[in-house]
C-alpha positions as CSV (number, residue, x, y, z in Angstrom):
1,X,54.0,19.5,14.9
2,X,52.2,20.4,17.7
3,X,51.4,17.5,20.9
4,X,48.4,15.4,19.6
5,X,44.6,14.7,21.5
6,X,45.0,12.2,24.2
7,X,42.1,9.9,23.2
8,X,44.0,8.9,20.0
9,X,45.5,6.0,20.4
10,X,49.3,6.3,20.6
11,X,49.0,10.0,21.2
12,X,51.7,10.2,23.7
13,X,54.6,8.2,24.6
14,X,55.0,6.5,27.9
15,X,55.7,8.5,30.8
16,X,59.5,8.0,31.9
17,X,60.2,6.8,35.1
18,X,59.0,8.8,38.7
19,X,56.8,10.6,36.2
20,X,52.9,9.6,35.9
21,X,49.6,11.3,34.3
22,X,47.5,10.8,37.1
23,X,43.7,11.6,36.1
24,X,44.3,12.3,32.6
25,X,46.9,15.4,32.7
26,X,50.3,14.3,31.5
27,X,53.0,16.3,34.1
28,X,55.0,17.1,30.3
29,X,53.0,19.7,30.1
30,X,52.6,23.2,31.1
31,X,49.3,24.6,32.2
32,X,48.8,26.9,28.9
33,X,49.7,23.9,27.1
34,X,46.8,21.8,29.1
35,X,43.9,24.2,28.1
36,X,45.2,24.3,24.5
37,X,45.2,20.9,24.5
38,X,41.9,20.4,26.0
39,X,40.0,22.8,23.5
40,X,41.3,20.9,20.4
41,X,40.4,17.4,21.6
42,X,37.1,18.4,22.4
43,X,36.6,20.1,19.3
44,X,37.7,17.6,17.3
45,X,36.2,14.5,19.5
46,X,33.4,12.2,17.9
47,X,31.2,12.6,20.8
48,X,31.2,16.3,20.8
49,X,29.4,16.4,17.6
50,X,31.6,19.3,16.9
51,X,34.7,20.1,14.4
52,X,36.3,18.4,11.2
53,X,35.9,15.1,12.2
54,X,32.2,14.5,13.0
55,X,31.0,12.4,10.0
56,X,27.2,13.2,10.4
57,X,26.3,16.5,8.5
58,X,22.8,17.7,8.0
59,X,22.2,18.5,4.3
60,X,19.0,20.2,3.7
61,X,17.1,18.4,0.3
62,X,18.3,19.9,-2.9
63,X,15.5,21.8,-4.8
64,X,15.5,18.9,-7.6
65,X,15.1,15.6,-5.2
66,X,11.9,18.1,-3.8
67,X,10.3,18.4,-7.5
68,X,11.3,15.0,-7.7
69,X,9.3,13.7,-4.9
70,X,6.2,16.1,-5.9
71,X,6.3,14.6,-9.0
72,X,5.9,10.9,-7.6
73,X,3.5,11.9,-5.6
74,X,1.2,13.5,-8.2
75,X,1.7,10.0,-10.2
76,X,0.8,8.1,-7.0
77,X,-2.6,10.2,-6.7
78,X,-3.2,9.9,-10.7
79,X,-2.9,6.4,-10.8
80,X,-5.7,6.3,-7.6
81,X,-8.4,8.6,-9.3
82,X,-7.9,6.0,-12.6
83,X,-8.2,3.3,-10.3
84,X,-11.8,4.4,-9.3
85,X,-12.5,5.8,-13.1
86,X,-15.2,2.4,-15.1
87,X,-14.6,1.2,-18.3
88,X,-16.6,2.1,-21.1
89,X,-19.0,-0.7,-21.8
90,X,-21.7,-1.4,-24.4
91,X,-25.7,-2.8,-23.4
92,X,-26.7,-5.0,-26.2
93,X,-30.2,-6.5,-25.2
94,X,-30.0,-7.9,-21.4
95,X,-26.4,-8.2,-21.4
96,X,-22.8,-6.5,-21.9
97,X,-21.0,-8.7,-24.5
98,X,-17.3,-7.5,-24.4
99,X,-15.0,-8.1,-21.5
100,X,-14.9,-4.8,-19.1
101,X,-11.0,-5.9,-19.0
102,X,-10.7,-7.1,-22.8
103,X,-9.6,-10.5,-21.4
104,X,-11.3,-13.1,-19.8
105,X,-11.6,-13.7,-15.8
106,X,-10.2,-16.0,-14.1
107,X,-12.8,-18.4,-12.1
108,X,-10.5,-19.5,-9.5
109,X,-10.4,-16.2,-8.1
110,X,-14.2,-15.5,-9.0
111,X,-15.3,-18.4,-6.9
112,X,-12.9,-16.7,-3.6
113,X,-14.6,-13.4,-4.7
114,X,-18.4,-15.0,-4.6
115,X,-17.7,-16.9,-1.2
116,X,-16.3,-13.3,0.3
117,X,-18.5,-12.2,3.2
118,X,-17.3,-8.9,3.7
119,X,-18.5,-7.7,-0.3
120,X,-20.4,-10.8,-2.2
121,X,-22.8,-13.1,-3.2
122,X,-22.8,-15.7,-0.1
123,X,-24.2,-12.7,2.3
124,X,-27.4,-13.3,0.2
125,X,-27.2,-16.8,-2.3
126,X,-26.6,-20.1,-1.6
127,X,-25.2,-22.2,-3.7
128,X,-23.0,-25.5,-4.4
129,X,-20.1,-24.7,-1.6
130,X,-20.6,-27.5,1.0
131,X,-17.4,-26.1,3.1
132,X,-19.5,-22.9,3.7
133,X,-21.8,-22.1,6.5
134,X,-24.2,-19.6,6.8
135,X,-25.1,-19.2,3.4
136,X,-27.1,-16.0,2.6
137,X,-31.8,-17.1,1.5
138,X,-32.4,-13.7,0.3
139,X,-32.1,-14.0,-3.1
140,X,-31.9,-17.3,-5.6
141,X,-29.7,-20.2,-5.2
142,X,-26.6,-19.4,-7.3
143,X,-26.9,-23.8,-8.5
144,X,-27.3,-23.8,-12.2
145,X,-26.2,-19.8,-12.6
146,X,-24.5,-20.7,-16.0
147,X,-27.4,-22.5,-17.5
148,X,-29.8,-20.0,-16.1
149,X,-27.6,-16.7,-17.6
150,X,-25.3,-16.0,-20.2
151,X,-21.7,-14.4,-19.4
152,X,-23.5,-11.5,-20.8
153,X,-26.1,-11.2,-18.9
154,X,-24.4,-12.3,-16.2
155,X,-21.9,-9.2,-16.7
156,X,-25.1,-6.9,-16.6
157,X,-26.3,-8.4,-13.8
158,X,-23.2,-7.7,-11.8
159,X,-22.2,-4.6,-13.0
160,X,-26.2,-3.0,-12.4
161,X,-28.6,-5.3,-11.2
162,X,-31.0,-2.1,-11.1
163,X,-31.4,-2.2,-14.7
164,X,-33.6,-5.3,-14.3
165,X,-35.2,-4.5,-11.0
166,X,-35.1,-0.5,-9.9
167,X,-36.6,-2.3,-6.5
168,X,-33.6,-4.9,-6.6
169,X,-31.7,-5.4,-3.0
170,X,-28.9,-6.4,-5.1
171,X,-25.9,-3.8,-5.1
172,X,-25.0,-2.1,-8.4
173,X,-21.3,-3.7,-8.1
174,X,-19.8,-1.7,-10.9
175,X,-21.7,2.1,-10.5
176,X,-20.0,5.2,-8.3
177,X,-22.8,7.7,-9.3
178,X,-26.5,8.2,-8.9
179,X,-26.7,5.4,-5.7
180,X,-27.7,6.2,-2.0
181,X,-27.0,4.9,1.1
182,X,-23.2,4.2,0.2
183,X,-21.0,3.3,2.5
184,X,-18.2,5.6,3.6
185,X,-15.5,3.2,1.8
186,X,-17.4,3.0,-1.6
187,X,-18.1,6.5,-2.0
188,X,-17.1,7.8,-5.6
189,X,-15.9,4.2,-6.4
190,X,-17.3,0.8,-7.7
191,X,-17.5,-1.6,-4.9
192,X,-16.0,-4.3,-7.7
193,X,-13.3,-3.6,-10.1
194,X,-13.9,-4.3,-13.9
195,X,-10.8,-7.1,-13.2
196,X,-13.2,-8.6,-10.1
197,X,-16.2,-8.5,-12.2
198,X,-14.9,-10.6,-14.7
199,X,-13.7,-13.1,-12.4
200,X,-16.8,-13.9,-11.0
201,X,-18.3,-13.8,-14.4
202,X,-15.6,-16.5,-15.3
203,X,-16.7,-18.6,-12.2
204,X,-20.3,-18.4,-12.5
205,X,-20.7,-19.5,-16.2
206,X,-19.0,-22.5,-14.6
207,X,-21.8,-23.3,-12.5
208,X,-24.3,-25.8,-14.4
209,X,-27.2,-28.7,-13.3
């Protein structure tokens, strides 16, 4: 068995007495021996990078975790584009009976929805919300919204508020098509989802004198 690489621990014995290593080279050794010696260690050293002991190896991605990502991908983008796609719903009179969601919404998060800023009623109604300031006088005080409307008609009047009013500065919440003057983040896409629509739906119906 040949001598073993000095950085091992235990590699080599102790050096016997009048004998030293001084700076690394062991005097047991001839100068052939030294080089031989040297090349091994540094080919087999963890800092080199280099040789049979190196545990980090580069594997280029097998062709199935590729298809596998493309796949997800593909999904990912799929589920997006359904995301923006509207539910098929039914005009009956001045109103849209059925759910856009099947299910009813949930007024708690209808009346967060309505007091929004950025998307929602309170940038133009007022209404019964004492904690809020700066309350929109462009359009009727939302007070008395459920005696005033039905849920249906107060699901038409969300979803396309031009139906009753082509002149109406109320925004079509639940169009993508046919609008101008859309804003760079609502292109091709309702500014509500069906889900959203229904929750303020939920919440206004609430709302009576």
């Amino acid at each position: 068995m040949g001598p073993s690489c000095r950085h091992e621990l235990g590699a080599l014995p102790p050096p016997l007495a009048g004998e030293g290593w001084g700076e690394g080279v062991s005097t047991r050794e001839t100068p052939q021996e030294e080089k031989a010696l040297t090349r091994r260690c540094a080919a087999t050293s963890p800092a080199s990078g280099r040789g049979k002991r190196s545990s980090r190896r580069h594997r280029a991605p097998s062709p199935i975790s590729a298809v596998a990502a493309f796949i997800a991908a593909i999904l990912a983008l799929s589920s997006l584009a359904k995301a923006d796609e509207l539910a098929p719903y039914k005009i009956v009179g001045e109103g849209i009976p059925a759910s856009l969601t099947g299910a009813p919404g949930d007024a708690v998060r209808g009346r967060a929805l309505v007091l929004a800023r950025t998307t929602t009623c309170i940038l133009c109604h007022s209404g019964p919300f004492p904690e809020t300031r700066f309350q929109g006088d462009l359009a009727p005080d939302l007070t008395g919204a459920g005696n005033r409307w039905s849920v249906s008609q107060l699901r038409l009047r969300l979803v396309d508020a031009a139906r009753f009013n082509p002149d109406t500065i109320m925004p079509s919440y639940y169009r993508n098509g046919d609008l101008v003057r859309v804003g760079r983040n609502f292109t091709g896409k309702p500014i509500l989802s069906a889900a959203e629509i229904e929750d303020i739906v939920a919440f206004l119906a609430t709302l009576r004198d």
